[in-house]
Structures are given as C-alpha cells and as structure tokens.
N, C-alpha and C positions, 0 to 999 in steps of 0.2 A: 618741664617735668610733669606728668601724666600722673597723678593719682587715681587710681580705678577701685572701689569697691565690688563687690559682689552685687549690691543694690543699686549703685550708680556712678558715674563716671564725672569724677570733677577736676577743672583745672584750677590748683593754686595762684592768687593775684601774688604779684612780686609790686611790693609796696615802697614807692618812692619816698615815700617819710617815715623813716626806719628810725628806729628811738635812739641805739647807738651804743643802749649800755652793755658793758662786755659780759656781766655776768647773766644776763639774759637764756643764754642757751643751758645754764648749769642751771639756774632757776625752772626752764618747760621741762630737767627731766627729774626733778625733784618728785612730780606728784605723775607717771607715766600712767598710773592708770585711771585717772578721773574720764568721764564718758563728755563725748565733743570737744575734747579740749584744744586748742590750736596750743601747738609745742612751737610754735613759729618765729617768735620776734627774732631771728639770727640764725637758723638751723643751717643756713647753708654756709659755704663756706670756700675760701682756695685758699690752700697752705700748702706748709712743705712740714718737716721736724725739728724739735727744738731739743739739740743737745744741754739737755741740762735737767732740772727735777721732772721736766715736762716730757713730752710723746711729740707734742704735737703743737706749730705754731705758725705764725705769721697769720693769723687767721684774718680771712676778708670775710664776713657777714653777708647772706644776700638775704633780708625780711621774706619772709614767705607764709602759707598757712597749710598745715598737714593736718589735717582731723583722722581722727580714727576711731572706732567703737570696741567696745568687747578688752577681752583683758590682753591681748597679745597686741602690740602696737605698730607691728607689722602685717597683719591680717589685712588691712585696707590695703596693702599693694598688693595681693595676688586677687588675680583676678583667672579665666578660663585659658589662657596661653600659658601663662606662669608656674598653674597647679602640678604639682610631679603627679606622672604615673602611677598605677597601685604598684607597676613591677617595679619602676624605681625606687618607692619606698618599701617594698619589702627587701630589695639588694642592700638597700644602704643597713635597716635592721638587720638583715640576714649578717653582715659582715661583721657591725659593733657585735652583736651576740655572739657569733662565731668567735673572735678575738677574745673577749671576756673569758668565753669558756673554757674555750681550748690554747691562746697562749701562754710559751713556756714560762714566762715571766709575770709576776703583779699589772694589772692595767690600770692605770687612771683615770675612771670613768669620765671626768673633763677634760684630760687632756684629750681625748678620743672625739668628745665634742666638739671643742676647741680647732682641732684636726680637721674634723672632717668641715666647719664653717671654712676655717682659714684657706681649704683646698679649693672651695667654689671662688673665693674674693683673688686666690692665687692664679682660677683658670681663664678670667677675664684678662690678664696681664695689664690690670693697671697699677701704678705704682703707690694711688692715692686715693684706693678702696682696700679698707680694711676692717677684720672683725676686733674690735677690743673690747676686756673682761676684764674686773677686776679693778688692778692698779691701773692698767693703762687708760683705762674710762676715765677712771677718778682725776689720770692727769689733762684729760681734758678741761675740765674743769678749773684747775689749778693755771694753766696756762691762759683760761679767760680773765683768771681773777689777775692777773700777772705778777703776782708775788713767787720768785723762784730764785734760787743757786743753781751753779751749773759750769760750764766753760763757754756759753753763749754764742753758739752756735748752729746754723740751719743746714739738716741735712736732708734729702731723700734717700730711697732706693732705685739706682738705676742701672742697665744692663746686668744685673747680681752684684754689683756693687754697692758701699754706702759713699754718699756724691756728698760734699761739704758743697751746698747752693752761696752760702754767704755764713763771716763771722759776724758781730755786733757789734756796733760801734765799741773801743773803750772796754772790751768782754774782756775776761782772760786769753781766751782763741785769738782773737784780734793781737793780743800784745803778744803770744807764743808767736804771732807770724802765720797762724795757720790761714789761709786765702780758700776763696771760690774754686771748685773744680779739684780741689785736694780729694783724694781716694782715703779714708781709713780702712787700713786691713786687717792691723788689730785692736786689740785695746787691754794693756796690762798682759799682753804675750797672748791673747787669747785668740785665734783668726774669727774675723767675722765672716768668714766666703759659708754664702748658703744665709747668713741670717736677714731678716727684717730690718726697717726702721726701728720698729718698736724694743725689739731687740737688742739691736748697739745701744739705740738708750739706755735700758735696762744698766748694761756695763756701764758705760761713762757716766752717767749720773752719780753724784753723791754729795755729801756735805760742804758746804763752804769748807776750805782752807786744806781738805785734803788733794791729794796728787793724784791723778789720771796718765799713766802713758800711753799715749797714740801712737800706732806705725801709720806712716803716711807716705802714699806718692806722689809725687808729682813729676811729671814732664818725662815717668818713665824710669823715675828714680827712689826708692824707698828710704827712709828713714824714721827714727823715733824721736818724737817729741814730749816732755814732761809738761803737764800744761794741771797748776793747780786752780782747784775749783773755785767762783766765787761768788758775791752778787752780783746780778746780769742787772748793766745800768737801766734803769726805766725813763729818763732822757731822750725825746724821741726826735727832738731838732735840736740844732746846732747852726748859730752865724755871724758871720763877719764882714767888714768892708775889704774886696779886694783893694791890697795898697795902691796908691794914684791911679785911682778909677771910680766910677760914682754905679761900681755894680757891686750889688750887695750878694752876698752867696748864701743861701740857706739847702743845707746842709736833711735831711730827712731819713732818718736812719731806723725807723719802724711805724708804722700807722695806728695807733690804737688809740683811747679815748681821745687824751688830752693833747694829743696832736694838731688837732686844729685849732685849738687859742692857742699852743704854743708856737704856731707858723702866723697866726695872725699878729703874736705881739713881735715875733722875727721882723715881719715887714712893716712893721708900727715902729722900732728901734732901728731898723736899717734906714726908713725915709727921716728920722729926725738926723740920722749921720751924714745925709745928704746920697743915698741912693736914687736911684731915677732907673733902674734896671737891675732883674734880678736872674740870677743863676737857681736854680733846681736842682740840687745834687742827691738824685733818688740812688747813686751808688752803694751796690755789697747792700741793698736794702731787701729784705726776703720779703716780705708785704706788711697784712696788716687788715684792720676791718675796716671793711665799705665802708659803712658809714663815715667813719673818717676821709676817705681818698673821695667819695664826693662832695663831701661839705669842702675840700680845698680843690678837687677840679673844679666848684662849683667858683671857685673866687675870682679865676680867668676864664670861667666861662661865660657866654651870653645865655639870658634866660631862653628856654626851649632847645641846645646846642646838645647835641646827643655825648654821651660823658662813657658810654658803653655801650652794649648789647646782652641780652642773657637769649642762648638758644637753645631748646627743652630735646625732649627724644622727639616729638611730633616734627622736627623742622621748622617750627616757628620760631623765629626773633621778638625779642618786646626789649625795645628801647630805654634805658632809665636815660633821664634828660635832666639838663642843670635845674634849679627850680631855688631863687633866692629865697621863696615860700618856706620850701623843706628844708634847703640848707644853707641858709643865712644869707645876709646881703655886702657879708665883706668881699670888697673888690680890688681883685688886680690889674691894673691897666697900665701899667710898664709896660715895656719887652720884656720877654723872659726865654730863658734859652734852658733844656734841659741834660744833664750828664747821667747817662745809662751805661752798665758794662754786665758780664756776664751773672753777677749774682745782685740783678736787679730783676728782683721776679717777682709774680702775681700783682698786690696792689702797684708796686711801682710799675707795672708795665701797664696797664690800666691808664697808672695817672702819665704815663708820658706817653702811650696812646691818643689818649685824650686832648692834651697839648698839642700833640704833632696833628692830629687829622681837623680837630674843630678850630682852634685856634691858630694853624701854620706856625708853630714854634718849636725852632730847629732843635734838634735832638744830636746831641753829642757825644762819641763815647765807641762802645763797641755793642756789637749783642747785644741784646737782654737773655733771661734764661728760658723764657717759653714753657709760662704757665698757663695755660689755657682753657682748665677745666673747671667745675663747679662740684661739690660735694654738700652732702646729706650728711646728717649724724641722724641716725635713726636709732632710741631705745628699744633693744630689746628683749630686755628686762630694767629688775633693779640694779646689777649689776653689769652689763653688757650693752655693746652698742655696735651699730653696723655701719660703717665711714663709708660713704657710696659717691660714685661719680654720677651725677645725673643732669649734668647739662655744658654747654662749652659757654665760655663768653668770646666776645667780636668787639670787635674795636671799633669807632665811631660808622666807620666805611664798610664795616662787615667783614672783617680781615680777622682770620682763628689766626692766633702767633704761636700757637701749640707747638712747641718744639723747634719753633724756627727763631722765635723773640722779634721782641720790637729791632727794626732796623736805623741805627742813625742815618741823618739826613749827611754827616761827615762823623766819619768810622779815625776815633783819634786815639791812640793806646798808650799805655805809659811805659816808660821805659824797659827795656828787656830787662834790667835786674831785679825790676819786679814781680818777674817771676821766678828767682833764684830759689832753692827751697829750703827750708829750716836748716836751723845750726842744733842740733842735740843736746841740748842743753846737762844733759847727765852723764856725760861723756869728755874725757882729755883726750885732748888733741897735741900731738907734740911733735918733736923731729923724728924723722925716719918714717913714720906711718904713709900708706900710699890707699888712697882710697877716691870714690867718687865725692863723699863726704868731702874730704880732703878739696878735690878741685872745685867744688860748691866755695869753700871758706874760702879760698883763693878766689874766686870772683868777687865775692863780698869784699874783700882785702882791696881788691881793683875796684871797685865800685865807690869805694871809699877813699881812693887814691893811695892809698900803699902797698898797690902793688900797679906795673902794669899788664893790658893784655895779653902781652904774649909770655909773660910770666905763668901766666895760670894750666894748672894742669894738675897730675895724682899725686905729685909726692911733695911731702911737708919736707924742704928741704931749709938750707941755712938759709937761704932767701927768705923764705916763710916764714920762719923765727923769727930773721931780724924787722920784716913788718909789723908783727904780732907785739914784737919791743916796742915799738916804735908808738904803733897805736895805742898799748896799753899806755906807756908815758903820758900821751896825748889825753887820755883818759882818766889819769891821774889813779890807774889799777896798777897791784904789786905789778912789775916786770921784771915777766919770766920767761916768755918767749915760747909760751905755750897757751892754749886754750882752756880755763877751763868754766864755769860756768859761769864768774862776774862777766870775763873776757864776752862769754859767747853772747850773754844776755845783752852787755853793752854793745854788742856789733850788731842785734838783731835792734836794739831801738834805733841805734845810728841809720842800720840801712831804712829803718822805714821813715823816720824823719827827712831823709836825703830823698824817698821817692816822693814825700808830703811837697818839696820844697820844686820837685820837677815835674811839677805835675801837669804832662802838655795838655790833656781834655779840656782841665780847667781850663786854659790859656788861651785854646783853642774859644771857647763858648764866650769867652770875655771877649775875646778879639771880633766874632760875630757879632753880638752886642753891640760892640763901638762902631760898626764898620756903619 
C-alpha cells in the first residue's frame, strides 16, 4: 500500500511485533486530527459482517503506519493521478446544486453526500470497501471492543445478495440452524434485494431477548426463521480428548485477544489427558485479528517459516515470518492435522495456509470461503470513515485464495442432511398440508429414523403424523401428531446433535493422525 503525499512519497513498514490490543484502532481515531500522527497500530484489516449490534467483524489487524498532515486525513492519499478534474468537480457540484434547487421533493443534504461517496466505493465492485457515517462508524468500534447482542452471525454482500459466511459457535443463529452459504432475503417481511451489509444489519440488529424473523434460502429453497437475539458468546476455543484415541481436538471458533493463552492452555490440558496429537478445527470460523492467528501459527511454526504474505498496489510481497521474539515461544511439536469447510474464512484460512505450505499438515474438510484481501479504515472525519481494499494477502508459497479458498489436501463433507434447511419455528405443521416445507420435515423425520427414504415427499400425510407421535413420545413433548414449535425446536437440536455425532471430517483428520 503506497501512500503518496503532494511533498513526498512513502511506503508504510508492516510491523511484525504488532501490540494486539483490540481497541487500538478505536483509540488512533479518537484524536483524527493531531499533526504526524501514525493512526496505525491495527488500521488494517480482513473481515466479513457481524450480524448483530455491530457492522462489521472477524477483524484480522495488519500493524501499519499512515501519517498524514493538515486537517482532512485523506489528503495524504491524493496525489497528481488521483486529483479530479476542475470539469469533474464542477459536474458533481453542478448536479448536488441542481437537485437541492430544483427537486420536486425535500433533499437531505447528507443523504446526497452519503450518495454520491457510496457510488464511488459501489463502482469499484468490491464487496469489502465501503463509506460508513455515523452509527455504522461507531459500530466499528464497538465490534473491536467486543462487547455485543445480536443473532451472531457473519455475513457479506455478494452477487446483490446478503451471503451468511458463518454462524458463531453456541450464537443464537447457530442454534436456529442457520449455516454458511444461507441467502437472507428478508428480515421482518422487509426484502433486502438492492441493500448493503450495513443495511441488513441495520434491520436485524437489536436488543438481547427480542425476535428477528429471517427469510432464508438455501439449496434453492426459501423459508422463515424466528431467531431471538442474544449475548454473542465471547469463548473463542473449545476442547476435548477424541474417545479411544490420544488426539486431542481444539476446537477455534474466532481469533481475537484472548485466543492465544486460551489455545495455549487447550494444549497444556489436552497433554496432561494424555494427547500426543492434535486436530485444528478452524470450522464455521469467520476470522479474527492477526495478531492473534500469528502468535498460534507462530506455535507450529519454525523460527523464520513464512506464516503469510502482505501484497500492496506496487506488486510487492513482504513476508511476516514466525518470530518466537514477537510472538511467544509456546510450541507445538505433535502432528497436527487441520479441518476447514466453507465458512472458514480470513484469519482461519491464513492459519490453515500456513499449516498446510510451511509445516505439510494435512488439511481436512471442504473449501474454505476465499478471503483474500486487506482493508484500510481511513477517518474521514469525526464522524465518518472510508473501509478500503488496499492490498491482497498470499499464502506461504505466494498462492491469492481470493475466491477460490484454501483447498484440502482430502475434500471430506458431512453428511447430506446437513444440509436440510430450517424448520420454521413460528409455523404449525399438521395433516393434510403439502408443501416443500413439508418434505424438508420429512427428511429430518428420516434423518432421525422415523421415517424412511422413500417415504419423504410434499404431503403430511397419516404416515407423517404417526412419526411426529412417535417422536414426540420419544421426546417426552405433548403427542399430537403435529408440529408445532417445542416439536420443531426439539427436532432442530435433535438433527444437529445426530450431525455432531457423524461427523466424517473429523474422523477422517483422526484417522490421518493415527495412520
């Protein structure tokens, strides 16, 4: 990333002893207009969106140093290529003026502003540069400090869609059932076609303990889900001894501060259980801050092992490398095998980059989501800010996974019922009805073994009833022989415990392990 003043041209050092603290970046835009000031220790960043009080999250931190003089803190980027025309800036004046004067209706002089930034960030078509004012600013901040409510969930914008990347370990999204690669259409009846990220937040964000309904598709198929708001857990690892085996699983389900002593003391509690081999499960993990994802690639890496790549507009590479100097001297020296699937993106692909090219440790799973690029938050004011793409990152070997994802070394997926899609939870289901709904719950019913295959289809018929008996008994819920929301909720934790319990990745990464 090329910073160019009018007086001189410097390039920012990218600083392999990055301090780590999250609120860092909410601190350099506290005082925007002091003169020299580096806004740096975290300004950069790869994320996706955090459905919940926040805009904006998974953030990866890359240290950097931006100076800038004079009162506007964008000024240091234009330099002689950059500068508009005098005829372009009298069009763009000419137009707002025009409007003001002569439309039929009230103008909002910021929304007009507003407008006409959001058009420039909109004609570059990247999904992960944008202008935010206001609240949306403020929730950056609030997402460094990470104290939030929400349904805990990461989403982008992609092809005019809003793309669920991954829910949160333990969220409320997580326990509605909502998965990676789910489409929201609306939110509360409202369609989002045509909106932002920032925008569907806007809508589903709100207080712990109230209700949100999503329409959602998946696989081609829409429905509505009730999904009430809550605390988004701040737990960011999770692990176990797989039974009769001396491989321990740790479990990584967001990158931020406390993540690295809490994966240190994972593998300090797994070796006294008698582990000798550990599993990585960066799964449904949407990322997280550098700093974090190298002080743990740092722990299976060898000093000097290249851990990344950052590469600017110039075409240059600069390597960050392990460094038990910078980021500690705890070491892993097991096997270690890693599980990736498709809402394993930014810092997880990163850290299981990093495994797979410096280390040769096999990567398990499917996809990853193919985060690949580097962002800026530039203040530009006291209120406003400009989220800019300004560099890619490469993988040990030099490999952009930009949209393509990290590849397992063996592509192992979990069962097709895991990807059945939600049960509507605000909705009866009973005899007679014939619906896609309908054969959705019928798979689930099979899945669960009361029903079988070839049973499943549109119509809730007496077969379906008497399943529905069946399980509710089993359940120990009224039997009535219909659905209605204990039923639906108890079949929505049933299925996901039965896919916990079949979970071939896993099995597959342990098996490599042992062999």
């Amino acid at each position: 990333m090329s910073e160019n003043t009018e007086k001189e041209s410097q390039q920012p050092d990218i600083d392999q002893n990055i301090g780590g603290q999250e609120k860092q970046v909410a601190e350099s835009k506290t005082n925007t207009h002091d003169q020299k000031k580096s806004f740096g220790q975290g300004c950069l960043f790869i994320g996706v969106y955090l459905l919940s009080l926040l805009c904006l999250a998974a953030l990866v931190f890359f240290a950097s140093r931006f100076y800038y003089t004079g009162a506007m803190p964008w000024d240091g980027l234009i330099n002689q290529n950059s500068v508009m025309s005098g005829q372009d800036i009298r069009r763009i004046q000419q137009t707002y003026q025009t409007i003001q004067s002569s439309y039929i209706e009230e103008v909002d002089q910021d929304a007009l502003v507003k407008g006409a930034i959001n058009g420039m960030t909109q004609a570059i078509d990247d999904p992960y540069s944008q202008f935010l004012q206001g609240e949306e600013a403020s929730q950056l901040e609030s997402t460094i400090e990470g104290s939030f409510d929400g349904i805990g969930a990461e989403i982008m914008q992609k092809d005019g869609k809003i793309q669920v990347v991954s829910p949160i370990k333990d969220s409320p999204a997580e326990k509605a059932g909502i998965q990676a690669n789910d489409v929201i259409l609306a939110v509360d009846g409202q369609s989002l076609e045509g909106k932002t990220a920032q925008e569907a937040v806007a809508l589903i964000r709100g207080e712990a303990g109230t209700d949100v309904v999503l329409t959602l598709e998946r696989q081609g198929q829409s429905q509505e889900v009730t999904v009430t708001r809550g605390e988004i857990p701040i737990q960011t690892v999770h692990s176990e001894m797989i039974a009769g085996t001396d491989v321990g699983r740790i479990q990584i389900t967001n990158f931020s501060s406390p993540t690295y002593d809490e994966v240190v003391e994972a593998v300090k509690t797994l070796r006294q259980e008698g582990a000798k081999r550990f599993v990585l499960d960066v799964r449904s993990n949407p990322g997280g801050l550098l700093p974090s994802v190298l002080q743990i690639a740092n722990m299976f890496l060898d000093d000097g092992d290249t851990i990344l790549q950052i590469q600017e507009k110039s075409g240059q590479a600069q390597k960050m490398l392990a460094s038990n100097e910078d980021y500690g001297d705890f070491k892993v020296d097991e096997p270690v095998a890693v599980l990736i699937d498709q809402g394993s993106a930014s810092a997880s692909e990163i850290l299981a980059a990093a495994l797979q090219e410096s280390v040769g440790a096999p990567i398990v799973g499917s996809p990853s989501f193919g985060k690949g690029t580097v962002q800026t938050v530039i203040p530009m004011d006291e209120s406003a800010e400009l989220k800019l793409t300004v560099a890619k990152w490469l993988t040990p070997n030099g490999n952009w996974i930009n949209e393509k994802g990290v590849q397992p070394d063996e592509e192992v997926k979990l069962p097709d019922y895991a990807q059945l899609t939600l049960i509507d939870t605000s909705q009866r289901y009973q005899l007679g009805q014939e619906s896609k709904e309908i054969e959705n719950i019928k798979a689930i019913l099979a899945a669960l073994g009361y029903l079988s295959d070839d049973q499943v289809n549109e119509l809730y018929d007496q077969t379906t009833s008497q399943a529905v008996e069946n399980l509710q008994n089993d359940a120990g819920l009224e039997v009535t022989g219909e659905i209605n929301s204990d039923t639906a909720n108890w079949m929505i934790q049933a299925i996901q415990e039965k896919i916990q319990a079949n979970d071939k990745p896993l099995e597959r990464a342990v098996d490599i392990l042992e062999e």
